[in-house]
C-alpha positions in Angstrom: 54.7 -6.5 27.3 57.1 -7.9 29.4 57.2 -11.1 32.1 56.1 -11.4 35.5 55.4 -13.9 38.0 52.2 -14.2 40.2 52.4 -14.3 43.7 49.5 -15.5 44.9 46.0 -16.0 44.0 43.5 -16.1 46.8 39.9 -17.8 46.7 36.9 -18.1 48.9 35.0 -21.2 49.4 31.9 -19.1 50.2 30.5 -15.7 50.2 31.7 -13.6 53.0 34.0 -17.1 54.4 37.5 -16.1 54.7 40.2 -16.1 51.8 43.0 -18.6 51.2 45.8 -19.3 49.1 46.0 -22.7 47.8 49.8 -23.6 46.8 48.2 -24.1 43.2 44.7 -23.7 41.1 43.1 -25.0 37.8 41.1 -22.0 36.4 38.9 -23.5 34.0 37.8 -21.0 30.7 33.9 -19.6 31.7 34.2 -21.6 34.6 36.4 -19.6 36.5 38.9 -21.1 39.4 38.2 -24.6 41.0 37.5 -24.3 44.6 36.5 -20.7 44.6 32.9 -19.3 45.1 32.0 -18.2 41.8 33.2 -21.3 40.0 30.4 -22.5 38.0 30.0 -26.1 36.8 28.7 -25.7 33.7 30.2 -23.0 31.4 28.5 -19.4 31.1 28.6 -16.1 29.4 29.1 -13.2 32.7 29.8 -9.7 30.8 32.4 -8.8 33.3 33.3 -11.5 34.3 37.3 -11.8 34.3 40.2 -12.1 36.4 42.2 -8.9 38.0 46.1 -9.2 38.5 47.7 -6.2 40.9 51.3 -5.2 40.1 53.3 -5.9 43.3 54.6 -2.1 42.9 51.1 -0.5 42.7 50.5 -1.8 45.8 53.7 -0.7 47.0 52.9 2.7 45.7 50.3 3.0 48.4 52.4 2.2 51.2 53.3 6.0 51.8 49.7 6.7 52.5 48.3 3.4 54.2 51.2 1.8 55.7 52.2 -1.9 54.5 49.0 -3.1 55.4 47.8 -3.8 52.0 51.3 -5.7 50.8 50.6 -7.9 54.3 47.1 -9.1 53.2 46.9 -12.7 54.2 44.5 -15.7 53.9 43.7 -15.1 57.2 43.5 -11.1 57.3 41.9 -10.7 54.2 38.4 -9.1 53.4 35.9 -11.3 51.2 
């Protein structure tokens, strides 16, 4: 396994409100991330539950096909 560095991790305060992404987080073990929607207060079990990191490249990989509109996702252009 080698290195990486994230980029960015983008929350939403509510369901369907727009994303945003804070300059830092505290993601808190079956909690999930401070601030964002699906943090829970009080620790739980959710089969499924778990967080999803996308390689810079594979999103690159898709430019051919759908233009650099995925690699320009913003806080402010970004679906919920």
């Amino acid at each position: 396994m080698s290195g990486g560095v994230v980029e960015a991790i983008f929350i939403a305060r509510e369901r369907g409100g727009p994303t945003e992404a804070p300059e830092s987080v505290r993601v808190v073990p079956a909690q999930g991330i401070e601030g964002d929607r699906k943090f829970s207060p009080e620790p739980v079990e959710r089969e499924g539950a778990g967080l999803t990191l996308i390689e810079a490249g594979a999103l690159e990989a898709l430019e051919p096909e759908h233009g650099n509109a995925l690699a320009d996702l913003g806080p402010s252009e970004s679906a919920a």
